[in-house]
Structures are given as C-alpha cells and as structure tokens.
PDB file of N, CA, C and O in Angstrom:
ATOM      1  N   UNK A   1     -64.709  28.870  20.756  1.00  0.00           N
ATOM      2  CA  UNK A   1     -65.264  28.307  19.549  1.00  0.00           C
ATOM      3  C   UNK A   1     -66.658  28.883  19.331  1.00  0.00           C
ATOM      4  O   UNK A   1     -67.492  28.978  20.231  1.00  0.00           O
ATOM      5  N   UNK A   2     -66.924  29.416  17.542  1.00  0.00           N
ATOM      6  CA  UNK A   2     -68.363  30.335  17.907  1.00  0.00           C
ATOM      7  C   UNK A   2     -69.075  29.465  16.978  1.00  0.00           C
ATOM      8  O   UNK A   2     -68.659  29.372  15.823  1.00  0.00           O
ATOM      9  N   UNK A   3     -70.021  28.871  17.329  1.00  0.00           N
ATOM     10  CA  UNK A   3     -70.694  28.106  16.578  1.00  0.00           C
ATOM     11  C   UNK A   3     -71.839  28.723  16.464  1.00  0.00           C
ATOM     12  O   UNK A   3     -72.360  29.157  17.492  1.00  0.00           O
ATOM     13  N   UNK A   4     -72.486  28.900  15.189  1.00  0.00           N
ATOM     14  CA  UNK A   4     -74.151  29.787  15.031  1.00  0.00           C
ATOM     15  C   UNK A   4     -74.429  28.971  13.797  1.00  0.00           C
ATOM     16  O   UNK A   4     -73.737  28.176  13.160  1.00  0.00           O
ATOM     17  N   UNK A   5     -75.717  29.437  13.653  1.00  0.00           N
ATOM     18  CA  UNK A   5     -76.515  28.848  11.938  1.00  0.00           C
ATOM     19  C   UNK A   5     -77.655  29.618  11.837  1.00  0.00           C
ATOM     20  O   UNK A   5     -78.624  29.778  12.580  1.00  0.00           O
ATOM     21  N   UNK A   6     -77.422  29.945  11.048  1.00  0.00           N
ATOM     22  CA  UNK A   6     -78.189  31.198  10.160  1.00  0.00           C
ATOM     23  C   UNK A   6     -79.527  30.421  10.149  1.00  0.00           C
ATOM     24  O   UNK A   6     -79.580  29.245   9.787  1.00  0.00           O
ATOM     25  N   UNK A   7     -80.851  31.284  10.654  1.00  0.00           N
ATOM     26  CA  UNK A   7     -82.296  30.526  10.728  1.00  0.00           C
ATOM     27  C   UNK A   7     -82.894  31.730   9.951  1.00  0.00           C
ATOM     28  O   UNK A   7     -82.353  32.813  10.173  1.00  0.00           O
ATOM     29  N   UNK A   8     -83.802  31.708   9.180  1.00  0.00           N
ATOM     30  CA  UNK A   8     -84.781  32.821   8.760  1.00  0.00           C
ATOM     31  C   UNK A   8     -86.274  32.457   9.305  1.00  0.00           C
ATOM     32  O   UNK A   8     -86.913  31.408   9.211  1.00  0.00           O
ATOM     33  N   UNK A   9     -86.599  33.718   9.913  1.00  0.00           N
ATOM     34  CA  UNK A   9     -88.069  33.351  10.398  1.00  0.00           C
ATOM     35  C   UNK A   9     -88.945  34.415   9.528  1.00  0.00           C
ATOM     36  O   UNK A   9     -88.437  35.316   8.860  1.00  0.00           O
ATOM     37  N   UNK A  10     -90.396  34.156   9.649  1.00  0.00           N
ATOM     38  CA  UNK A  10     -91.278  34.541   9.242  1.00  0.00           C
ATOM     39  C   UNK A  10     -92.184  35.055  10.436  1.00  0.00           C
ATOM     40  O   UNK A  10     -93.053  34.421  11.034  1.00  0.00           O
ATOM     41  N   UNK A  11     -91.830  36.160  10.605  1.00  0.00           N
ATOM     42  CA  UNK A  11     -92.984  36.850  12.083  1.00  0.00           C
ATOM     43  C   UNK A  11     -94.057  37.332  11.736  1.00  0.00           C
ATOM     44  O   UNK A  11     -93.995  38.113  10.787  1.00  0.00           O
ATOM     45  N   UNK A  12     -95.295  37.087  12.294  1.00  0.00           N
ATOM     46  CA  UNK A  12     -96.493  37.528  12.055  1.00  0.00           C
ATOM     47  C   UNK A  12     -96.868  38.378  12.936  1.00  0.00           C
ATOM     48  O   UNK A  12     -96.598  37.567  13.823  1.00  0.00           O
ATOM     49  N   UNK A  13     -97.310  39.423  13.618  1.00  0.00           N
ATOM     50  CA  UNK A  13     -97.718  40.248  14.688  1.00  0.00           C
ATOM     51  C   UNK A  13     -99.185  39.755  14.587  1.00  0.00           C
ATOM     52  O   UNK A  13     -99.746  39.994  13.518  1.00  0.00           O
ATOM     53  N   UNK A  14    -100.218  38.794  15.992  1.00  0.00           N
ATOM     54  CA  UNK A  14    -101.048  38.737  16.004  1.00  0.00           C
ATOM     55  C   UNK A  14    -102.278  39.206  16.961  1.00  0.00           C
ATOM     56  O   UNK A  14    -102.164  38.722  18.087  1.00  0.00           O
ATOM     57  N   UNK A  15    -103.601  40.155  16.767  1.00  0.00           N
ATOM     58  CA  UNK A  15    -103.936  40.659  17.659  1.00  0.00           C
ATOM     59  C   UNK A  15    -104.787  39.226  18.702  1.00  0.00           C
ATOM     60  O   UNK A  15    -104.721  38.006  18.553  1.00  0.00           O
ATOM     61  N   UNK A  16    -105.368  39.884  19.498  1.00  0.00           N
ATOM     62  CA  UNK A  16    -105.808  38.859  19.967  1.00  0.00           C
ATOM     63  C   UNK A  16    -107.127  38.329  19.803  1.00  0.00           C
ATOM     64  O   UNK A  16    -107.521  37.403  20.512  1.00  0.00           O
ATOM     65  N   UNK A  17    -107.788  38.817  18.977  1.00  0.00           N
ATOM     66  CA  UNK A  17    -108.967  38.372  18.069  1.00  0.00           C
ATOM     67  C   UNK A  17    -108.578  37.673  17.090  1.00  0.00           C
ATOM     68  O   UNK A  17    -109.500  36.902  16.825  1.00  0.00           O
ATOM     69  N   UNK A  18    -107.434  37.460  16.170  1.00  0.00           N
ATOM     70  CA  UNK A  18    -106.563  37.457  15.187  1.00  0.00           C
ATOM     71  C   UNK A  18    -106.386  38.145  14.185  1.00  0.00           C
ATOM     72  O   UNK A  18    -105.936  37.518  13.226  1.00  0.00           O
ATOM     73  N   UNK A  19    -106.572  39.233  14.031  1.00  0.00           N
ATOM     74  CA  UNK A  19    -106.083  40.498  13.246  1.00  0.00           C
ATOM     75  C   UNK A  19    -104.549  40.026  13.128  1.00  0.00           C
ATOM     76  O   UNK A  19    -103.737  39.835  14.033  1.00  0.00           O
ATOM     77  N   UNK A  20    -104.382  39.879  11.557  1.00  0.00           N
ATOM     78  CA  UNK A  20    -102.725  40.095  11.516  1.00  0.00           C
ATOM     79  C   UNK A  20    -102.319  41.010  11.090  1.00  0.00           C
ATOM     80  O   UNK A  20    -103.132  41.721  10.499  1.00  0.00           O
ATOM     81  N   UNK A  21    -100.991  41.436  11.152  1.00  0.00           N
ATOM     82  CA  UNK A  21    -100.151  42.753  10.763  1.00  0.00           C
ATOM     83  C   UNK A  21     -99.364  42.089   9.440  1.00  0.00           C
ATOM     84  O   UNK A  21     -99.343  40.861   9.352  1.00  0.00           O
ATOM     85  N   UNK A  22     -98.779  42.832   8.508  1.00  0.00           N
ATOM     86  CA  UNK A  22     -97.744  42.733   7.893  1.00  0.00           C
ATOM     87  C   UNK A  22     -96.506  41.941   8.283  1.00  0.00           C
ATOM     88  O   UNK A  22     -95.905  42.433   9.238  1.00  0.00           O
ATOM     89  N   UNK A  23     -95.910  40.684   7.703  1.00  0.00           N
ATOM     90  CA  UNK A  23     -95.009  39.792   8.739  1.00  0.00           C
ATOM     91  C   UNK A  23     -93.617  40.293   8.190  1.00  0.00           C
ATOM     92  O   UNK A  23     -93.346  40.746   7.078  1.00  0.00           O
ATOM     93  N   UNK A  24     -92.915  40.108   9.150  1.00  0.00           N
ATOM     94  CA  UNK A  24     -91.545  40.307   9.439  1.00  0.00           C
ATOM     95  C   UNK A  24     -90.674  39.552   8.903  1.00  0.00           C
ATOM     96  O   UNK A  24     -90.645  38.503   9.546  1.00  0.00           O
ATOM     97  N   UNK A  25     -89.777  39.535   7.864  1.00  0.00           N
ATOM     98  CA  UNK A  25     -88.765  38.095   7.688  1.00  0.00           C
ATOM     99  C   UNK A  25     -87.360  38.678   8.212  1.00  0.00           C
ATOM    100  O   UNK A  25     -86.685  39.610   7.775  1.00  0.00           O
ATOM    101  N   UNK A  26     -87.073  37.494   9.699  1.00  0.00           N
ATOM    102  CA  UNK A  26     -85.819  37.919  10.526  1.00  0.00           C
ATOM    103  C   UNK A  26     -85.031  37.153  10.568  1.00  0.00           C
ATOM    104  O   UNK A  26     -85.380  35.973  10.543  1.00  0.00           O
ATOM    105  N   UNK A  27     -83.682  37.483  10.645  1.00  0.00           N
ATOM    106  CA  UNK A  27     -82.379  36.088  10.733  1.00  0.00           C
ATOM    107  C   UNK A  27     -81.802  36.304  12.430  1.00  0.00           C
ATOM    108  O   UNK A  27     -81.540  37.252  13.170  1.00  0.00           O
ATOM    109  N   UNK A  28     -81.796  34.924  12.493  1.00  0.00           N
ATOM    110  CA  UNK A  28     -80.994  34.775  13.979  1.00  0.00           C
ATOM    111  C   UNK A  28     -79.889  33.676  13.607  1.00  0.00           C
ATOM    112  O   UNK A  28     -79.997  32.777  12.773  1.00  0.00           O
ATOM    113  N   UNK A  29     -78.541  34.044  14.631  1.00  0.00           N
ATOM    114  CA  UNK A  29     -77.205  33.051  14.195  1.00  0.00           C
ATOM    115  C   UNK A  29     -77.475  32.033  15.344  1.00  0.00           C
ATOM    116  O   UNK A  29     -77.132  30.879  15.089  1.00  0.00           O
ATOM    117  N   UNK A  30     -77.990  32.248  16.476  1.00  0.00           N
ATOM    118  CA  UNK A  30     -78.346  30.978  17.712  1.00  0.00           C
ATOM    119  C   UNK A  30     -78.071  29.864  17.135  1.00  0.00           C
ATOM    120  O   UNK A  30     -78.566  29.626  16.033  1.00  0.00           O
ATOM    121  N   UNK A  31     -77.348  29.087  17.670  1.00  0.00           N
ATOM    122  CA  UNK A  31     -77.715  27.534  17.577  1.00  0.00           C
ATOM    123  C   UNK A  31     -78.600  26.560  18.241  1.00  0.00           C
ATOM    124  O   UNK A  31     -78.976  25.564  17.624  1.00  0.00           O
ATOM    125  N   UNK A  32     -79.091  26.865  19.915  1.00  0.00           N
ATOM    126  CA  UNK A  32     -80.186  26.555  19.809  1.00  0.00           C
ATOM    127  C   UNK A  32     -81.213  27.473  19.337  1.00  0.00           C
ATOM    128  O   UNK A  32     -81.166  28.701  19.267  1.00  0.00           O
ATOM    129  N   UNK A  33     -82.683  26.207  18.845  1.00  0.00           N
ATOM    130  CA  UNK A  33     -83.842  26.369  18.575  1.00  0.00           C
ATOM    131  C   UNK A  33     -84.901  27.177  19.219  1.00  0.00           C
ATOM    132  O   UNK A  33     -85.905  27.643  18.679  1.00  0.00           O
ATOM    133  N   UNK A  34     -84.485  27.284  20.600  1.00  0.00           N
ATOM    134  CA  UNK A  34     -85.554  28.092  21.519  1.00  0.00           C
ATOM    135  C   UNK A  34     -85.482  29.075  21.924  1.00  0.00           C
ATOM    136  O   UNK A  34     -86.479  29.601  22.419  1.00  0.00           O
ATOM    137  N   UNK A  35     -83.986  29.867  21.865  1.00  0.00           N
ATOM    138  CA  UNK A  35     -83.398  30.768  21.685  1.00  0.00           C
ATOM    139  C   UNK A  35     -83.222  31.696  20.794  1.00  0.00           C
ATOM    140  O   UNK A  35     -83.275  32.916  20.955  1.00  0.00           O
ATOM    141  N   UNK A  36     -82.982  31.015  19.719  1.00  0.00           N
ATOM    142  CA  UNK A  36     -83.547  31.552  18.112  1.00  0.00           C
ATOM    143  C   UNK A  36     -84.915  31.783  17.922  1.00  0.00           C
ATOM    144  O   UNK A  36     -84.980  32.863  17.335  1.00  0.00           O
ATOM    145  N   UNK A  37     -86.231  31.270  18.137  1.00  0.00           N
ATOM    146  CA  UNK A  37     -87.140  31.588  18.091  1.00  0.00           C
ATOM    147  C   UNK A  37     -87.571  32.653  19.157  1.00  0.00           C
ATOM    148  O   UNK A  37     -88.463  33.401  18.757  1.00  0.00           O
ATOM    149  N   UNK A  38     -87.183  32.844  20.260  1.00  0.00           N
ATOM    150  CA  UNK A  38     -87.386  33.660  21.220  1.00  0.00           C
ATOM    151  C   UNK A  38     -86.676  35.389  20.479  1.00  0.00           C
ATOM    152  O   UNK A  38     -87.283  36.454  20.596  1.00  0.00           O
ATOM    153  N   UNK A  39     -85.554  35.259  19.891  1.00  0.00           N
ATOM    154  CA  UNK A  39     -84.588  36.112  19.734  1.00  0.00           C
ATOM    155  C   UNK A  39     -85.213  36.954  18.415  1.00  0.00           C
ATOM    156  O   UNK A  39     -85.027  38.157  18.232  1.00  0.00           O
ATOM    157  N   UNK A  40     -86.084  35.968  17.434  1.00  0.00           N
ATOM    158  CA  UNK A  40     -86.646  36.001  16.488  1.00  0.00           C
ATOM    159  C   UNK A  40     -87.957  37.235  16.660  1.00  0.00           C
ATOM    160  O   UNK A  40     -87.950  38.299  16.041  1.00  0.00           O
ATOM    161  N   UNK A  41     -88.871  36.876  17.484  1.00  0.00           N
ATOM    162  CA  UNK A  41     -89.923  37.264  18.052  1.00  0.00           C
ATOM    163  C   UNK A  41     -89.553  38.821  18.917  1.00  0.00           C
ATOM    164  O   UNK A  41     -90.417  39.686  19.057  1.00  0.00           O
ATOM    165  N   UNK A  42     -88.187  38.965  19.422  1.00  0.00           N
ATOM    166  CA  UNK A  42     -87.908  40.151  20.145  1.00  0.00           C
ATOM    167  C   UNK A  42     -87.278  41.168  19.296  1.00  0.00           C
ATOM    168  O   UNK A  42     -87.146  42.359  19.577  1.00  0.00           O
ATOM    169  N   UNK A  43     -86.813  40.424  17.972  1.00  0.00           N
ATOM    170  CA  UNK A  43     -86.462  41.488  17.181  1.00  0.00           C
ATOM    171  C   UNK A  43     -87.550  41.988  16.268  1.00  0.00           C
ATOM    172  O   UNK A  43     -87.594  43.121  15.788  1.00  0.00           O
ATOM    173  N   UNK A  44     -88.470  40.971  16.070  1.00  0.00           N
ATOM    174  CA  UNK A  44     -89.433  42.076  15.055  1.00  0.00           C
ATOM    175  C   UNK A  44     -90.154  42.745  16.116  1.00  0.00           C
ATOM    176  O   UNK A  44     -90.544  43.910  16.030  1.00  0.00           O
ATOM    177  N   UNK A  45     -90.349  41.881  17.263  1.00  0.00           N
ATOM    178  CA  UNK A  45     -91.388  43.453  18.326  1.00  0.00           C
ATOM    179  C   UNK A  45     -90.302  45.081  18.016  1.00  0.00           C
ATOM    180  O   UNK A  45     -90.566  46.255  17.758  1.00  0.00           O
ATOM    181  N   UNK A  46     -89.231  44.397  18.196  1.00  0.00           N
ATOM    182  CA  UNK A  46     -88.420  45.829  17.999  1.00  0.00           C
ATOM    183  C   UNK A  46     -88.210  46.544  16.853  1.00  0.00           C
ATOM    184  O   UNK A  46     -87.561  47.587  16.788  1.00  0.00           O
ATOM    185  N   UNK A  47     -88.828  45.915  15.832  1.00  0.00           N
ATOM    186  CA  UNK A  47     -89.013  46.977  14.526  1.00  0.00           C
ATOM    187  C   UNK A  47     -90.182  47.335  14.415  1.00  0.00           C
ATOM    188  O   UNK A  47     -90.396  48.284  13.661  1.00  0.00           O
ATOM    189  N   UNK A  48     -91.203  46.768  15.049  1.00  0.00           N
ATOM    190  CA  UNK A  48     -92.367  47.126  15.031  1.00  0.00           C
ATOM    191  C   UNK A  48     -92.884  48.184  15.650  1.00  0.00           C
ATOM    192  O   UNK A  48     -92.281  48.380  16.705  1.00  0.00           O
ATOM    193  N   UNK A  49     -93.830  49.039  15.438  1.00  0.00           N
ATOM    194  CA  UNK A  49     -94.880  50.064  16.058  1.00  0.00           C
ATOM    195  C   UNK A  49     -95.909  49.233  16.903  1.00  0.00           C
ATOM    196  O   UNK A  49     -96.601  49.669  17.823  1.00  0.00           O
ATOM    197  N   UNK A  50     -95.886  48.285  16.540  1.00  0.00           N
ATOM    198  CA  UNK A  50     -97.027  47.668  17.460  1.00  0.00           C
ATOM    199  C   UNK A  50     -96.687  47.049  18.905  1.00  0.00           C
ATOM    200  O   UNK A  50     -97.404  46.374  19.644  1.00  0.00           O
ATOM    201  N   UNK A  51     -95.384  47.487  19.070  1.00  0.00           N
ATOM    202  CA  UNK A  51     -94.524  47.196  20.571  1.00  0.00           C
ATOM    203  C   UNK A  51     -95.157  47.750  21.576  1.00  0.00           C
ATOM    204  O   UNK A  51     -95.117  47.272  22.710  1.00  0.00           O
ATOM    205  N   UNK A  52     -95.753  48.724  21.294  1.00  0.00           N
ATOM    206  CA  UNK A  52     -96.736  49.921  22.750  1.00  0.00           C
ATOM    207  C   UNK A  52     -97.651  49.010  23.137  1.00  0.00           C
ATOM    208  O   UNK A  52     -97.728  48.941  24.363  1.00  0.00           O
ATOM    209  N   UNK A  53     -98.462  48.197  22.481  1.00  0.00           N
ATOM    210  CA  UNK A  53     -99.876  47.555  22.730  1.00  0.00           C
ATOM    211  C   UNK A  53     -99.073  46.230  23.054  1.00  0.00           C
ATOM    212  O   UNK A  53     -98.206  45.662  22.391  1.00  0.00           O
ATOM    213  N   UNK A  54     -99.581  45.943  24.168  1.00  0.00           N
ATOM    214  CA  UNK A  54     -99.394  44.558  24.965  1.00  0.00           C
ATOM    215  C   UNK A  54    -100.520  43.556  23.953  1.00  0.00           C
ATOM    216  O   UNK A  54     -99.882  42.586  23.545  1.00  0.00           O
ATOM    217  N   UNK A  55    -101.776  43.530  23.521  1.00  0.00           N
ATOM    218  CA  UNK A  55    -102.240  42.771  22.823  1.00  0.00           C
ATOM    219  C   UNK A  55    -101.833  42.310  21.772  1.00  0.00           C
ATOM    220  O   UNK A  55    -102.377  41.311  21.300  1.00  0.00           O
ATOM    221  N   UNK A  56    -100.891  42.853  21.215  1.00  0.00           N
ATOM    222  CA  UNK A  56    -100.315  41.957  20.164  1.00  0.00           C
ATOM    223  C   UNK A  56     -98.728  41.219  20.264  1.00  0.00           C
ATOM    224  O   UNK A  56     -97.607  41.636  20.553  1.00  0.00           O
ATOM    225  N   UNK A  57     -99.453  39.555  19.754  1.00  0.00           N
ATOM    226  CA  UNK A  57     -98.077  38.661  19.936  1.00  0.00           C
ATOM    227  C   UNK A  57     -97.344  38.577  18.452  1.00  0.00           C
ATOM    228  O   UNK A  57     -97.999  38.467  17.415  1.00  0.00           O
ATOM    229  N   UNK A  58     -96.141  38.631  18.483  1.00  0.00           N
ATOM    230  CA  UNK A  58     -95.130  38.343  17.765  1.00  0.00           C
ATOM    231  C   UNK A  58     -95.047  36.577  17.365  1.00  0.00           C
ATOM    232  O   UNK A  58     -94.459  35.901  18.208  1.00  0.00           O
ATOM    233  N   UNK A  59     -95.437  36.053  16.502  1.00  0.00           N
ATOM    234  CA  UNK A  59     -95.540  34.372  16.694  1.00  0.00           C
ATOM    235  C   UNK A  59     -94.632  34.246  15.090  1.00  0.00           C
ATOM    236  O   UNK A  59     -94.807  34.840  14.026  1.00  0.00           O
ATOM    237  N   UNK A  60     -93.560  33.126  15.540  1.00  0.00           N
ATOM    238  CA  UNK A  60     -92.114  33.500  14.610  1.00  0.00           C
ATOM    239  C   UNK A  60     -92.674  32.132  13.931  1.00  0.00           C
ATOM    240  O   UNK A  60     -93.340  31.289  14.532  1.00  0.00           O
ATOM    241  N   UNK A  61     -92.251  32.064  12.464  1.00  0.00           N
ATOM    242  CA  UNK A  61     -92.432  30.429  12.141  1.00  0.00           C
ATOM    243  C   UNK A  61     -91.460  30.098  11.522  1.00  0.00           C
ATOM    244  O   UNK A  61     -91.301  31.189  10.974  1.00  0.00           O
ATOM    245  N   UNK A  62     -90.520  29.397  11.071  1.00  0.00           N
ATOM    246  CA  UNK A  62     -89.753  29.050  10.736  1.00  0.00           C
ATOM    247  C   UNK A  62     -89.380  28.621   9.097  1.00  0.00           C
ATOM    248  O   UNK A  62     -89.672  27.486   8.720  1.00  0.00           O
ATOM    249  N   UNK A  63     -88.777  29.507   8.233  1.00  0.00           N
ATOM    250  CA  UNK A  63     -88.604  29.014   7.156  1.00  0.00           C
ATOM    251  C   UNK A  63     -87.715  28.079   6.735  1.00  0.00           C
ATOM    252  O   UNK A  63     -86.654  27.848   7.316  1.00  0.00           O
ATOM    253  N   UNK A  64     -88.280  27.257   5.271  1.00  0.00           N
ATOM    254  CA  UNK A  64     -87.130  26.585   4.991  1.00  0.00           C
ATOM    255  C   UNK A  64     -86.367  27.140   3.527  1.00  0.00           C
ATOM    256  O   UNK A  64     -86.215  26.648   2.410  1.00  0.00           O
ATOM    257  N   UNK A  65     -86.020  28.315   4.119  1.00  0.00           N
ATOM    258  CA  UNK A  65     -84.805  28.989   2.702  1.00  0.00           C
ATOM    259  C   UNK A  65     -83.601  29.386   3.239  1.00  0.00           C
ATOM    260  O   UNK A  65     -83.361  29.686   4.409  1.00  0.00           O
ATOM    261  N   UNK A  66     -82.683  29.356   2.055  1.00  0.00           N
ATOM    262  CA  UNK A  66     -81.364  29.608   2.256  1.00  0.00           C
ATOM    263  C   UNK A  66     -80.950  30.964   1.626  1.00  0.00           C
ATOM    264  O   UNK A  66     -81.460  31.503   0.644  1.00  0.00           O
ATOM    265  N   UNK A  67     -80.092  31.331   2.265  1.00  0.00           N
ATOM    266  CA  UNK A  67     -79.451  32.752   1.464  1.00  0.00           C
ATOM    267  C   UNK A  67     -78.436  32.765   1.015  1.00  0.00           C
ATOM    268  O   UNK A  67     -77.445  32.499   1.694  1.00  0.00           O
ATOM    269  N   UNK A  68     -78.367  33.085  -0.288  1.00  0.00           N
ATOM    270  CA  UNK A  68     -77.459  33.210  -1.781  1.00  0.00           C
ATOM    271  C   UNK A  68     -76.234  34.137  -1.204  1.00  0.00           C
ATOM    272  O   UNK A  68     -76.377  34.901  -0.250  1.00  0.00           O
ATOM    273  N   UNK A  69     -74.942  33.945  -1.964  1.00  0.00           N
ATOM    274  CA  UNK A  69     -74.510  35.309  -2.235  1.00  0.00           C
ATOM    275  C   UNK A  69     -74.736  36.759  -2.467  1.00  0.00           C
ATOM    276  O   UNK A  69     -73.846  37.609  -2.507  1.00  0.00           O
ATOM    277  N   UNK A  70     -76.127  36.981  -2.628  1.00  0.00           N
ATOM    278  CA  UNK A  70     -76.179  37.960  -3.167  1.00  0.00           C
ATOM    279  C   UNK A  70     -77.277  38.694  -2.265  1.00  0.00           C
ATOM    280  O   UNK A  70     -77.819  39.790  -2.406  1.00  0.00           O
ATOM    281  N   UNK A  71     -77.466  37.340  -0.928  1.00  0.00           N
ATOM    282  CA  UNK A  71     -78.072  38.070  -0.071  1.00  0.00           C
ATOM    283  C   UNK A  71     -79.748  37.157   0.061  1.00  0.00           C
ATOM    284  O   UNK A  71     -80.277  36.687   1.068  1.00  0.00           O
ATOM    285  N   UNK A  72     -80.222  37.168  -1.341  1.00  0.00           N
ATOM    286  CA  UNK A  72     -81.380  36.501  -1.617  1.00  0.00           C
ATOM    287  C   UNK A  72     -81.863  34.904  -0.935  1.00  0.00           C
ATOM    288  O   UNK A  72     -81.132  34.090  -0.370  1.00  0.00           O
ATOM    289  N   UNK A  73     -82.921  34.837  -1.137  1.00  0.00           N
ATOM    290  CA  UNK A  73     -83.630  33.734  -0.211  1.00  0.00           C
ATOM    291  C   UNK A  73     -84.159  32.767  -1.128  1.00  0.00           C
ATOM    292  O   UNK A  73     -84.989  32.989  -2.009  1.00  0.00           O
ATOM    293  N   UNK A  74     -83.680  31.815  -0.884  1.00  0.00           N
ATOM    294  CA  UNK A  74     -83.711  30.808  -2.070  1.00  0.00           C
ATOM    295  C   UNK A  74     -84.615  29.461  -1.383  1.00  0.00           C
ATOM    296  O   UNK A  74     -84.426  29.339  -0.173  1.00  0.00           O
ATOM    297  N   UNK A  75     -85.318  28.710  -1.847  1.00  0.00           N
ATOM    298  CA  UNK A  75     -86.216  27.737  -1.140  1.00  0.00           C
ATOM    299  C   UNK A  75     -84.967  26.326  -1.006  1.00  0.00           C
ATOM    300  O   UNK A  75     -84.076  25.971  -1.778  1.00  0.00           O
ATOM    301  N   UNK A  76     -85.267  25.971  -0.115  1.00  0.00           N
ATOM    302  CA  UNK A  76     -84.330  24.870   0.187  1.00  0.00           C
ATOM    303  C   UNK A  76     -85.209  23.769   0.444  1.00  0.00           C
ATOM    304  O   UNK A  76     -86.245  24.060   1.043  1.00  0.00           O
ATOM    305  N   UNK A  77     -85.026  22.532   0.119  1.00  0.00           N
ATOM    306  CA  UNK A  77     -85.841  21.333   0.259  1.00  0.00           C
ATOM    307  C   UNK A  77     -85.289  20.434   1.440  1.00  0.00           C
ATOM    308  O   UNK A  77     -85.552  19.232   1.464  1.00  0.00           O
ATOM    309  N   UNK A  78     -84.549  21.014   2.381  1.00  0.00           N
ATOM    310  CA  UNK A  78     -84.650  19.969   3.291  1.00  0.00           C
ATOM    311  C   UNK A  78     -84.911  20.652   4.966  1.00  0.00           C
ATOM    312  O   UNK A  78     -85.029  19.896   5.930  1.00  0.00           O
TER     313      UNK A  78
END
C-alpha cells in the first residue's frame, strides 16, 4: 500500500551571517513530516551551486498551496 501527499516547500539557502540566496520551491510525496522536510532541504542542496560551501544551510518552510491540473500553485486556506 503506497501512501504519499504531495507537500510544497519553500527553501531558502542561508549563509551564516544571514545572507540569503534565491529560494527553491520543492515537492516531496513523504507522508511523514520530518522526512519530507529533511528530503526537502537535500533536494534543493542538490540543485544548488552552493552545495561546495559547508556554510550555507538549506532551511525548508512549508507552504500552504495546492497544485492545479495544469501543474500551477494555487493558495489553499487550510
């Protein structure tokens, strides 16, 4: 039985002064929460250039939108 739910995160790459980078919007199917956020955070390091430098953290936040048919990200109120 494959149970998942579609999460969209919002990744920020942060230095450690707080310099931010350009953020990431990533989908994970996880059903748990800590897993998904972990999974979240390892995929934008992996699109990122800023993966070489250990000073910068990946910090995922969690949106509340849904995705359309057509792919699009729609705001969801709950």
């Amino acid at each position: 039985m494959n149970i998942f739910k579609l999460r969209i995160w919002r990744v920020v790459p942060t230095n450690q002064i707080g310099v931010q980078a350009p953020a990431y919007l990533v989908e994970t199917t996880d059903y748990v929460f800590e897993k998904a956020e972990k999974k979240a955070s390892k995929i934008a390091r992996q699109q990122s250039g800023l993966k070489r430098f250990s000073e910068w953290k990946f910090i995922p936040t969690k949106l509340s939108v849904r995705k359309d048919d057509f792919g699009r990200y729609i705001p969801y109120h709950q």
